[in-house]
VOPAGU-2260 file (C-alpha; in pm, 1 decimal, decimal comma):
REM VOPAGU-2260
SITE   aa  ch    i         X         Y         Z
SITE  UNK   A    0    7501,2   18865,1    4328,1
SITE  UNK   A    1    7781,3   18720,1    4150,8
SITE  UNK   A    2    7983,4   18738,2    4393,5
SITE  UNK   A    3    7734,2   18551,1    4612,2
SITE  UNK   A    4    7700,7   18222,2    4361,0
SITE  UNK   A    5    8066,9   18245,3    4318,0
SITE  UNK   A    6    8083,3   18112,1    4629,2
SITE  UNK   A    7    8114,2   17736,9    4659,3
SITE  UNK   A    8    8072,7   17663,3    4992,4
SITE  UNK   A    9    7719,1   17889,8    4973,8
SITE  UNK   A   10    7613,3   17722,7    4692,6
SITE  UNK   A   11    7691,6   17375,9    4850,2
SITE  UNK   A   12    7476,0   17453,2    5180,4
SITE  UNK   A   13    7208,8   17582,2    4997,3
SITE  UNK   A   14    7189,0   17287,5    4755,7
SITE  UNK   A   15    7179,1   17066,4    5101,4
SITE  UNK   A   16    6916,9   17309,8    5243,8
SITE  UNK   A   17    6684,8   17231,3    5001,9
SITE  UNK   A   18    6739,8   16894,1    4967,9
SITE  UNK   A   19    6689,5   16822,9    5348,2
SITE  UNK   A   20    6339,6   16995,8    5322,4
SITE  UNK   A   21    6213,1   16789,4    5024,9
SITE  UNK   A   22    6341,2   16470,5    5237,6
SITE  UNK   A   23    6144,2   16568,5    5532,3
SITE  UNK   A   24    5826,3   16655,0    5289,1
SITE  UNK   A   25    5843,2   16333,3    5125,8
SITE  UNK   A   26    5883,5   16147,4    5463,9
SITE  UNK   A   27    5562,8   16307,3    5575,2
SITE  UNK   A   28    5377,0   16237,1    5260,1
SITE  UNK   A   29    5492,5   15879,5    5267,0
SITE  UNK   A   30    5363,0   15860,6    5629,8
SITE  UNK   A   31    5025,2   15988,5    5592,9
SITE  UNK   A   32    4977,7   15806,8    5287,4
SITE  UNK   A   33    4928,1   15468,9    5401,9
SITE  UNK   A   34    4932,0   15331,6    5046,5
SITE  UNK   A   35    5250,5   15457,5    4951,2
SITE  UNK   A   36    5459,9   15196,4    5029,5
SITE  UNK   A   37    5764,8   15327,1    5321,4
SITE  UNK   A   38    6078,3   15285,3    5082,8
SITE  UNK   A   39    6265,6   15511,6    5303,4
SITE  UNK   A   40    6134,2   15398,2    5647,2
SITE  UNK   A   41    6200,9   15016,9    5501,1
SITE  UNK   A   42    6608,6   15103,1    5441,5
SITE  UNK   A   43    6622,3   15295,0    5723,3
SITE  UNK   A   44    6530,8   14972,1    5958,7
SITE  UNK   A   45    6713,8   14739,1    5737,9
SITE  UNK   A   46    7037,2   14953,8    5738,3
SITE  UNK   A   47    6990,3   14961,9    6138,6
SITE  UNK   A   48    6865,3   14543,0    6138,4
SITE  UNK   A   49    7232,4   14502,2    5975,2
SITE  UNK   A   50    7415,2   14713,7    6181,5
SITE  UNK   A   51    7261,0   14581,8    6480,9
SITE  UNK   A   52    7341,5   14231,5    6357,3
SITE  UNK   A   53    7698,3   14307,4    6272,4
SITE  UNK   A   54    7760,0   14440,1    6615,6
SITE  UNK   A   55    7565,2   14146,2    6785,5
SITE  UNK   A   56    7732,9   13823,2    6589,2
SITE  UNK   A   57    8065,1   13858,6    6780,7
SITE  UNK   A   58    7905,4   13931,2    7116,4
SITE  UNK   A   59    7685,8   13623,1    7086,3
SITE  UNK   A   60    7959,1   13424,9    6989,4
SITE  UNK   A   61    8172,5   13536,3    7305,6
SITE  UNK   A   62    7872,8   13482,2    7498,2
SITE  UNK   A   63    7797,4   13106,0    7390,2
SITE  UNK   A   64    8190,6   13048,7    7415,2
SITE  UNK   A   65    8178,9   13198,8    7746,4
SITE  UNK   A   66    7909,9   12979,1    7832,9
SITE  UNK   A   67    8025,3   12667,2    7667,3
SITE  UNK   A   68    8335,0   12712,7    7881,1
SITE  UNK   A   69    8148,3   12798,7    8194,0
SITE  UNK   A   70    7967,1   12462,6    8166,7
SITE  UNK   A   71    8267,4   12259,2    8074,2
SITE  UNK   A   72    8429,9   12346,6    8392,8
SITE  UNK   A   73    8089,4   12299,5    8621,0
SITE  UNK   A   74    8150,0   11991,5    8423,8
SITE  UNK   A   75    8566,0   11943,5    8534,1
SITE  UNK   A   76    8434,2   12022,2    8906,1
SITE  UNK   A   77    8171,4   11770,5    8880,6
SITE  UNK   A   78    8365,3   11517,8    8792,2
SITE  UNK   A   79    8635,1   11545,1    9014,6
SITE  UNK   A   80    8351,2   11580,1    9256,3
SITE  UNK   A   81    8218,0   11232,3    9202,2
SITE  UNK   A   82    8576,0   11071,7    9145,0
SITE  UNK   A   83    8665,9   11169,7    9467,4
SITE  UNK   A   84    8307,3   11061,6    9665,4
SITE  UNK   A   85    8432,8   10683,4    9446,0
SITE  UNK   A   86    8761,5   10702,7    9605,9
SITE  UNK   A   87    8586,5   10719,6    9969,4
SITE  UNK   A   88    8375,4   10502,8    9872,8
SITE  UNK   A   89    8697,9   10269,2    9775,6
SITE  UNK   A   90    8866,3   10359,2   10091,4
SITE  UNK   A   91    8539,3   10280,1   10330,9
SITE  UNK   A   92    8466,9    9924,5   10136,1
SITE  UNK   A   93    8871,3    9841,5   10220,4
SITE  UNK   A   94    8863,7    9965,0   10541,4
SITE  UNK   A   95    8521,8    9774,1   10646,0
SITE  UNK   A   96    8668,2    9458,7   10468,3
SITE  UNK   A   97    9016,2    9472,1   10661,5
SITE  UNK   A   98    8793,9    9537,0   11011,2
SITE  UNK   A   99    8575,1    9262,5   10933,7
SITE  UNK   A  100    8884,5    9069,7   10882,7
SITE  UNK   A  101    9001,1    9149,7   11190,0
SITE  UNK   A  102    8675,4    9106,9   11334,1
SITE  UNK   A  103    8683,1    8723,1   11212,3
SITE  UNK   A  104    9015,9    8718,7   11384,0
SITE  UNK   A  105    8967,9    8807,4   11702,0
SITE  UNK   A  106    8651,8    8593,5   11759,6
SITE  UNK   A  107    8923,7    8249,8   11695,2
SITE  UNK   A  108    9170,7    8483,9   11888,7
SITE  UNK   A  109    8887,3    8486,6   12186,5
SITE  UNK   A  110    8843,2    8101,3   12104,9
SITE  UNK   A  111    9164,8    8043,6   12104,4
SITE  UNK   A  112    9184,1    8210,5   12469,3
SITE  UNK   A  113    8901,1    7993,2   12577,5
SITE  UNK   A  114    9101,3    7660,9   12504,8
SITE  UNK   A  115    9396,0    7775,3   12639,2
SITE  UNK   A  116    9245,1    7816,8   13011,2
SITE  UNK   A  117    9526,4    7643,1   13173,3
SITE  UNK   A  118    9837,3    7896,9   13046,3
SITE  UNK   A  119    9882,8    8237,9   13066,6
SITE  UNK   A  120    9879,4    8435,7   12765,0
SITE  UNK   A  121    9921,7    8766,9   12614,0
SITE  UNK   A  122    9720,5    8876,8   12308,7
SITE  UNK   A  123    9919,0    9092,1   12018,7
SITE  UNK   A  124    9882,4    9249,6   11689,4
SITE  UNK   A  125   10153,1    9193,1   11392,8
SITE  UNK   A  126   10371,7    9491,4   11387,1
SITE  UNK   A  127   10528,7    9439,8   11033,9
SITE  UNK   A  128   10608,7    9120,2   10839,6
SITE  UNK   A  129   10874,5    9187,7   10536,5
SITE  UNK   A  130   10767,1    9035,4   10204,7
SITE  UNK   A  131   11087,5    8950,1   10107,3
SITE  UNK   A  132   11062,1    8738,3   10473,0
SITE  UNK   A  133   10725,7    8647,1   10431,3
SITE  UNK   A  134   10737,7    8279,6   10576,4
SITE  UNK   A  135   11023,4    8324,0   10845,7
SITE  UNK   A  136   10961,0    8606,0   11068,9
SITE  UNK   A  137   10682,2    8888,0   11199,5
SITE  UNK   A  138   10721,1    9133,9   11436,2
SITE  UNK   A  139   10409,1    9175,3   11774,3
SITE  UNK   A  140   10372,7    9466,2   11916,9
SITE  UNK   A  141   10425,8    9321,4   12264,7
SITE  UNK   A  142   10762,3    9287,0   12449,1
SITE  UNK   A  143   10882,0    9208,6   12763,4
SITE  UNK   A  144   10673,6    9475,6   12909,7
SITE  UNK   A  145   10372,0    9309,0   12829,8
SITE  UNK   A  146   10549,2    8960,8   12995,0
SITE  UNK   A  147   10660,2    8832,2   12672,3
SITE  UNK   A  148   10984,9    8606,4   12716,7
SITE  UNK   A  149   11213,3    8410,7   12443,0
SITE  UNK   A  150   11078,6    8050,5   12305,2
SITE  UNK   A  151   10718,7    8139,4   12398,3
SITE  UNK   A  152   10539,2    7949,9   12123,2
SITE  UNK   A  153   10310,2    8180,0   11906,6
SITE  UNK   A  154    9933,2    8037,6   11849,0
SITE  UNK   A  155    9726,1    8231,8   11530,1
SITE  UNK   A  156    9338,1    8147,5   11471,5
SITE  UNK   A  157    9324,1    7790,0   11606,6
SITE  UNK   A  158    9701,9    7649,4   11532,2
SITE  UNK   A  159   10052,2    7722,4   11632,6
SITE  UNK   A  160   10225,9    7932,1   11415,8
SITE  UNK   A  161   10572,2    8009,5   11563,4
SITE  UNK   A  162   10808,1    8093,8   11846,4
SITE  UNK   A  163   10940,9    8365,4   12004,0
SITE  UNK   A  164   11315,2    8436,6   11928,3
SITE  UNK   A  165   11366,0    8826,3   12008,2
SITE  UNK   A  166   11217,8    9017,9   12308,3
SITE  UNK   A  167   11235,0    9389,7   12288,5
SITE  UNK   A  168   11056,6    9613,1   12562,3
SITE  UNK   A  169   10720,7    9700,1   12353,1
SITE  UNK   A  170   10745,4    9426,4   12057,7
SITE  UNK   A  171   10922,2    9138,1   12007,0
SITE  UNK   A  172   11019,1    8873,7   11673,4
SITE  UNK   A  173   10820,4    8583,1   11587,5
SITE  UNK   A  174   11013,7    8278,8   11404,8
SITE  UNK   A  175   10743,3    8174,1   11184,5
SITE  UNK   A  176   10678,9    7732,4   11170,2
SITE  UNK   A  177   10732,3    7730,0   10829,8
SITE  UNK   A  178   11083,2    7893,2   10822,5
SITE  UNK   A  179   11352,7    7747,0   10592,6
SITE  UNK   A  180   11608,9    7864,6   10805,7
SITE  UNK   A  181   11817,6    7574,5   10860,2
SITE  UNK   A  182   11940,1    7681,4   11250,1
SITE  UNK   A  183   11594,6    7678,4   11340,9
SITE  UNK   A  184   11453,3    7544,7   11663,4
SITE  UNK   A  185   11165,5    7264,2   11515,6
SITE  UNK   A  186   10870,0    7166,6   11633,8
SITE  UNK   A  187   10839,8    6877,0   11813,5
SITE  UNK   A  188   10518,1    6685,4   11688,6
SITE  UNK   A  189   10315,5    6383,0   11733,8
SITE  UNK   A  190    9964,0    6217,5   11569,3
SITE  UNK   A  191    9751,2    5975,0   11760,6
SITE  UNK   A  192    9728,5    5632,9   11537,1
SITE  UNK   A  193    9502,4    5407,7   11709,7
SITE  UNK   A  194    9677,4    5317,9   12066,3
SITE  UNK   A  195   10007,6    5401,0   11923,5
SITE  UNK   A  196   10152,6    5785,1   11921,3
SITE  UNK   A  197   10376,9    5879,4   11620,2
SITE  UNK   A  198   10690,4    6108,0   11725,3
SITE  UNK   A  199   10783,5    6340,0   11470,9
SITE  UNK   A  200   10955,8    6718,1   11412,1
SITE  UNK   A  201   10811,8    6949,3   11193,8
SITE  UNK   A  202   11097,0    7037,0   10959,9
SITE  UNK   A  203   10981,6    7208,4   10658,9
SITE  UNK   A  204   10704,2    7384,6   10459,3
SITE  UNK   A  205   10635,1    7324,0   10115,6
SITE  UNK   A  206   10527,4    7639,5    9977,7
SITE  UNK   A  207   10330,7    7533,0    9626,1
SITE  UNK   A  208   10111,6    7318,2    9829,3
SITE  UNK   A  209   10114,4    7559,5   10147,7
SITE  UNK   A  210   10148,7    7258,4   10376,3
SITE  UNK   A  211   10371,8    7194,1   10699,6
SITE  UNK   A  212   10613,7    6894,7   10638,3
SITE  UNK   A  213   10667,1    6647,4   10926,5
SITE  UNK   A  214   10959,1    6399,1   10914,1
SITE  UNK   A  215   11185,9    6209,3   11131,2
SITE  UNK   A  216   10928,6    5997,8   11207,7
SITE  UNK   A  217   10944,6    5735,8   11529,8
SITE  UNK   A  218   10786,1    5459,0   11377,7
SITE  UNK   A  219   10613,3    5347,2   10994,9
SITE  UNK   A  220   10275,1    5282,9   11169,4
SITE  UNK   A  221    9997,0    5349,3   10919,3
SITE  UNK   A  222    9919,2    5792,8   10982,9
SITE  UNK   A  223    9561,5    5851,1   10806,4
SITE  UNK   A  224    9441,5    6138,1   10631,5
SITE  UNK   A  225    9268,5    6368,6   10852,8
SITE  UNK   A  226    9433,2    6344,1   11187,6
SITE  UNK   A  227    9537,2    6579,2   11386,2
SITE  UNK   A  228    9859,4    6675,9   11521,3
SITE  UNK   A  229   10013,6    6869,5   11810,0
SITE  UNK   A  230   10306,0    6976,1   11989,1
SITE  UNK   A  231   10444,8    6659,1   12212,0
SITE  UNK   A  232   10579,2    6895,7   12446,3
SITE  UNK   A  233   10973,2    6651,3   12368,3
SITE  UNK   A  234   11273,1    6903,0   12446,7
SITE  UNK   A  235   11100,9    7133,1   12674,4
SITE  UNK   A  236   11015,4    7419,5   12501,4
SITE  UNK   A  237   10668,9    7394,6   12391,7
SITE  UNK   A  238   10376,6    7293,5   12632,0
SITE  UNK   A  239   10270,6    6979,0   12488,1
SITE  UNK   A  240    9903,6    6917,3   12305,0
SITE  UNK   A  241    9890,5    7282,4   12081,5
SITE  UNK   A  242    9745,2    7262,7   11796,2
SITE  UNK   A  243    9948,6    7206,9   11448,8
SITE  UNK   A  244    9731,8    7149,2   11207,1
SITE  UNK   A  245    9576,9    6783,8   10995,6
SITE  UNK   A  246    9768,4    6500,0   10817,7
SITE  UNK   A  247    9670,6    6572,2   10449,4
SITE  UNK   A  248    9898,7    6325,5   10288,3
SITE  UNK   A  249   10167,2    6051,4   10381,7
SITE  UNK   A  250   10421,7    6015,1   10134,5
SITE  UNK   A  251   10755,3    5746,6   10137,9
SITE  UNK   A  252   11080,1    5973,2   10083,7
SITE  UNK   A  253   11315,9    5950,4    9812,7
SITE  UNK   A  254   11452,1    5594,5    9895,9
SITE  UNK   A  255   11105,6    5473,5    9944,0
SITE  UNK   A  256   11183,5    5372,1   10338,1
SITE  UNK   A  257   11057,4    5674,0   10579,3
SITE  UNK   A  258   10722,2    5835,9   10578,4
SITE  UNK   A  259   10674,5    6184,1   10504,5
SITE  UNK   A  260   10406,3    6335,8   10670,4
SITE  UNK   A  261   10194,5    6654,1   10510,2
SITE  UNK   A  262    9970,8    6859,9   10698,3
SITE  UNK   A  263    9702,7    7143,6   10652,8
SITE  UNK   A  264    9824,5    7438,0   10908,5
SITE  UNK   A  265    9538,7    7467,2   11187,5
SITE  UNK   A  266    9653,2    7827,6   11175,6
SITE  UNK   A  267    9666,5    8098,3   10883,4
SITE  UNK   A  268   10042,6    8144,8   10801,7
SITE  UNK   A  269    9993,0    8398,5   10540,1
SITE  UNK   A  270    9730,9    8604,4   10677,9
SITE  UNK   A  271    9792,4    8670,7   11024,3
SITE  UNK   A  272    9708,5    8999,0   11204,9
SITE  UNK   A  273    9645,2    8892,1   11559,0
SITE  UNK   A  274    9824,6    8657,9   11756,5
SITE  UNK   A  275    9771,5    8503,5   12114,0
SITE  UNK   A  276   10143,9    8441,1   12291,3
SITE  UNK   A  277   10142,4    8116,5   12526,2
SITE  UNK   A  278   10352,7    8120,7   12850,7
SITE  UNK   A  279   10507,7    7790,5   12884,3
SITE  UNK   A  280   10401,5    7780,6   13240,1
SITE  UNK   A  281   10088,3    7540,6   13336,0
SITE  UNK   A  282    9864,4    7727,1   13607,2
């Protein structure tokens, strides 16, 4: 017997033993005593209410991160989405403006045609126009192929524009009217004044005004705002009666003795994306 209590570990299991049943007991009593009050069932679920809590925080938190993130970047995709559907929309409202442009431009081009019933002609596109060149040259993308020769003049919208100085086999080089290069070929011009006709050249352009300068006039008769003014077909290069453009002023020069002669372009020397090409040759 003494041997028996001697031993710890016995008396440590028993202890537990007994202890275990009196827990159990007093669980039962507690449940079938619906006044008692359930201290033990009460820390039980609490203990299990915090664990459950502890172990839940972080997971909720990953899961509202997660979904924070997951909505930022429907959010990213979204975006970009409707950026790019603004960048066709960009795109289309450029493109239908530059056809509509074009549009405009062909229906003068087909006037143009119409008026021109006597000559031959040969209807181009600009190729390329350098903006450091702006006001000299343009390249067609018609050539000798197409019939284009050298000298042909070069009619834009309802006015002259140019001359051919450069035929290649599918384009060729348009010397604008309103070049300032000195060695140019000019424009022989002339205005109707009453019953006389004023002989003139078209030798420069003033660009802060955008008008075509004609000089060297034949005679001081009295030129009036508003009239109009062709080619007078004088040196043999240009058919005589195209269209320049209309007197907008008529200034004395620097020594107060010859007039100067300004005019409003008939055709658009800036914007110019078709152009009709005018064989020198009556029908």
């Amino acid at each position: 017997m003494q041997k028996f209590f001697s031993n710890k570990r016995l008396i440590v299991l028993l202890v537990a033993l007994i202890l275990s049943v009196g827990f159990i007991s007093a669980s039962i009593a507690v449940r079938d005593d619906r006044s008692t009050p359930p201290i033990v069932q009460q820390v039980g679920n609490d203990a299990v209410g915090i664990a459950g809590w502890i172990v839940a925080a972080p997971a909720n938190a990953i899961n509202g991160g997660l979904s924070d993130i997951a909505n930022l970047m429907n959010t990213y995709s979204e975006n970009e989405r409707l950026k790019s559907k603004l960048d066709d929309l960009a795109q289309t409202k450029v493109r239908n403006q530059t056809l509509s442009r074009e549009n405009k431009q062909l229906k003068k081009q087909l006037k143009l045609s119409a008026t021109l019933a006597d000559y031959d002609t040969v209807t181009a596109a600009v190729e390329s126009r350098s903006p450091s060149n702006w006001l000299n040259v343009l390249v067609i993308d018609k050539g000798a192929v197409a019939g284009v020769k050298k000298n042909m003049p070069v009619m834009s919208g309802s006015g002259l524009i140019g001359r051919i100085i450069e035929v290649n086999k599918t384009n060729s080089k348009v010397e604008l009217i309103s070049t300032d290069n000195n060695a140019a070929n000019r424009f022989a011009a002339q205005v109707d004044v009453g019953n006389k006709t004023v002989n003139g050249v078209i030798t420069s352009y003033d660009t802060a005004s955008g008008h075509l300068i004609m000089g060297q006039l034949t005679t001081d008769a009295n030129v009036k705002k508003g009239a109009r003014v062709y080619t007078s077909g004088l040196g043999g290069r240009t058919p005589k009666g195209l269209f320049i453009g209309t007197v907008s002023s008529v200034k004395k020069d620097d020594y107060g003795l010859a007039n100067t002669v300004y005019l409003k372009p008939a055709g658009s020397l800036n914007d110019v994306s078709v152009v009709t090409v005018i064989d020198r040759t009556v029908k």
